[in-house]
DOKE-130777 format. One record per residue (C-alpha): residue in three letters; x, y, z. Coordinates in steps of 0.25 Angstrom, whole numbers, plus 5000, padded with zeros to 4 digits. Example, Ala and Ser with C-alpha at 12.3 -4.5 7.8 and 13.67 -1.06 7.14 Angstrom:
BEGIN
ALA504949825031/SER505549965029/
This chain:
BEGIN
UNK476648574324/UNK476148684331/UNK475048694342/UNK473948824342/UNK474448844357/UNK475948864351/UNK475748944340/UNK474949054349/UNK476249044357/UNK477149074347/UNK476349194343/UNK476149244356/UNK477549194361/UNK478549224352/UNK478949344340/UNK479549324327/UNK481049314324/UNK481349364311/UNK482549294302/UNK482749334287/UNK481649424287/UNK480549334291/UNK480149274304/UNK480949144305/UNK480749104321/UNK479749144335/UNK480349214348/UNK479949214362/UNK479549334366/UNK480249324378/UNK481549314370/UNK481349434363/UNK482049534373/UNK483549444372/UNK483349424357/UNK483049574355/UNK484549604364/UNK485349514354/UNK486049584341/UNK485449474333/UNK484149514335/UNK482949644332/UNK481749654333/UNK480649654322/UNK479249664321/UNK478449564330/UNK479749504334/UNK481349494331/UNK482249474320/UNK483749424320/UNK484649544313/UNK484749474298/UNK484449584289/UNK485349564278/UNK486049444285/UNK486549334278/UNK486349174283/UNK487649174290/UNK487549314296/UNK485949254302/UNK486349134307/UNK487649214313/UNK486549294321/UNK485649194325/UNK486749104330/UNK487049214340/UNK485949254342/UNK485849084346/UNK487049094355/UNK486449224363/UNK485349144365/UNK485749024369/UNK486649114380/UNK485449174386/UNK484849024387/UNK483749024377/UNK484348914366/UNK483548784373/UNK484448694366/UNK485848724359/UNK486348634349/UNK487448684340/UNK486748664328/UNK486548754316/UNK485048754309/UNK484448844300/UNK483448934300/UNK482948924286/UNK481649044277/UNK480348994272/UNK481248934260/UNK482048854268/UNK483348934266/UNK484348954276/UNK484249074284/UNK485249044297/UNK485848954305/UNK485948944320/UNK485848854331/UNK484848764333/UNK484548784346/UNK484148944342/UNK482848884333/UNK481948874345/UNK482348994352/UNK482049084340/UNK481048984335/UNK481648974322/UNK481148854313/UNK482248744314/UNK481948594305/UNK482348474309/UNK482248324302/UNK481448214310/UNK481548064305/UNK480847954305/UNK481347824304/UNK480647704300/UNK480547544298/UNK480047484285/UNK478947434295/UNK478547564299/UNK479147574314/UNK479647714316/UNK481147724323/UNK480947834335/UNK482047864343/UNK481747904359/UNK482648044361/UNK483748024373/UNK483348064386/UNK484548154386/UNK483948254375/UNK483548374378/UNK482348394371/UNK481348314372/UNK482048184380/UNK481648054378/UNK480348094368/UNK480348004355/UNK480948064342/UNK481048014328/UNK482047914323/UNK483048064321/UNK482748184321/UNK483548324320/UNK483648484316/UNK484148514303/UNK485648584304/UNK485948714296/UNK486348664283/UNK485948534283/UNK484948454273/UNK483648384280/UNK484248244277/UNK485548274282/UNK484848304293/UNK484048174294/UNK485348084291/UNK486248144303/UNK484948134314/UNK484947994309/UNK486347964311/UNK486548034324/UNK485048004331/UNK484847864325/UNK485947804319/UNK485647784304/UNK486947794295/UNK486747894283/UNK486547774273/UNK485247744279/UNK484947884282/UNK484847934269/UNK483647864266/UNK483047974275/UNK481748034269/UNK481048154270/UNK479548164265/UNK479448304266/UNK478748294280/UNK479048444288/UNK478348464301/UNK478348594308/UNK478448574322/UNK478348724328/UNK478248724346/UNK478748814356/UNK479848764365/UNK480448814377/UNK481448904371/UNK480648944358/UNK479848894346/UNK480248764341/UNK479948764325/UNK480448654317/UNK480148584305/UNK480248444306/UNK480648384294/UNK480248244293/UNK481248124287/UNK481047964286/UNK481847844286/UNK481547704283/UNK482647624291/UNK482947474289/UNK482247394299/UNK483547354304/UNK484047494308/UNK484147524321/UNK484347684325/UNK485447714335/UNK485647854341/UNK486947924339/UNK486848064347/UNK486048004359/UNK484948074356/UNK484047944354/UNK483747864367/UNK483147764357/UNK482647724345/UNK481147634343/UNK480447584332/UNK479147594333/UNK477947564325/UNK477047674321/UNK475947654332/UNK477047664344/UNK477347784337/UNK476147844336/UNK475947804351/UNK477247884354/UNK476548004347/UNK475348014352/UNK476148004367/UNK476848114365/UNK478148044366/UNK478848094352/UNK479748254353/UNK478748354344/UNK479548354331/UNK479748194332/UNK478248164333/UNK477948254321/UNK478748184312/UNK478348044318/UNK476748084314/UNK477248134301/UNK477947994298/UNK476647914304/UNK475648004298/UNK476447984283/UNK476847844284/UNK475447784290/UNK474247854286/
């Protein structure tokens, strides 16, 4: 999802990084003079280039998790998490692995899997995000919903949001699908480009299931019927990614 008005800005606003000999992320340009001071770091044509040539996977993700850490120093890592994900070619092959938090500043494409969880009777569960978090507090989100880790499968993924968001032991958790549903959402953000594919999973939970957060990231949890949910959409109320996959679910499920 991207807006005319934001893809002039990226071309106007930001230079290539080049990863693996190809362009793989978007830098400020107002970034530039720090990056081209770190070791990790040379220029290249219309832009910068992390020093790989000849590098192996371990040796990249080695560079670019320093290069994480001097960033992060200098204040320009909006949101450190400790977590590993990977920067992955046009084939999906693993190129790296670095801190999350690194994506956006080097406006690297991360994934991440958004669920959707459903009734027999087509009530959608949507979970209202705690107060307490720093991104987007309070906004409404889908049942679960989390980036894929370095390593990890896309359902592996789903079943451990699942768990830790909402509550649904792994027995019911494998019945998680995925149609095949991949969104790119694609926006600028305070610190960098946000690029994402949001990968799309569903899960038909017994009418007697209630979800319960674990990790205190859910305030709580709702099940609506689809003309609340539209409602909540066309108000603005769901987070960016959230309301993607919800339209997806809505647009396959009830034409």
């Amino acid at each position: 999802m991207t807006e005319p008005s934001a893809t002039a800005s990226l071309v106007a606003d930001y230079v290539p990084l080049w990863i693996a000999g190809a362009i793989r992320g978007r830098v400020r340009r107002d970034l530039l003079p720090l990056l081209r001071d770190f070791p990790e770091i040379e220029s290249a044509e219309l832009g910068v280039r992390l020093r790989d040539a000849g590098a192996s996977r371990p040796v990249r993700s080695r560079r670019l998790q320093a290069l994480a850490q001097r960033l992060r120093a200098r204040g320009w890592i909006a949101d450190w998490r400790n977590e590993l994900c990977a920067v992955l070619d046009e084939n999906g092959a693993e190129l790296a692995r670095c801190e999350r938090g690194l994506f956006r500043t080097l406006g690297l494409q991360n994934r991440a899997v958004h669920i959707n969880g459903y009734r027999s009777d087509g009530r959608l569960w949507i979970a209202r995000r705690s107060p307490q978090k720093r991104a987007d507090p309070g906004m409404l989100d889908n049942l679960a919903a989390g980036g894929v880790g370095a390593g990890e499968s896309l359902r592996r993924t789903a079943m451990r949001e699942l768990w830790e968001e909402a509550g649904v032991p792994a027995a019911l958790a494998r019945r998680v699908d995925f149609p095949g549903m991949v969104i790119r959402s694609l926006r600028e953000t305070r610190y960098g480009v946000h690029d994402e594919l949001v990968i799309v999973a569903d899960i038909l939970l017994p009418d007697g299931f209630e979800p319960s957060g674990r990790d205190g990231e859910v305030q709580e949890f709702m099940c609506l019927p689809t003309e609340a949910v539209r409602d909540a959409l066309e108000r603005g109320e769901f987070t960016v990614e959230a309301a993607l996959a919800t339209r997806e679910w809505l647009q396959r499920r009830h034409r």
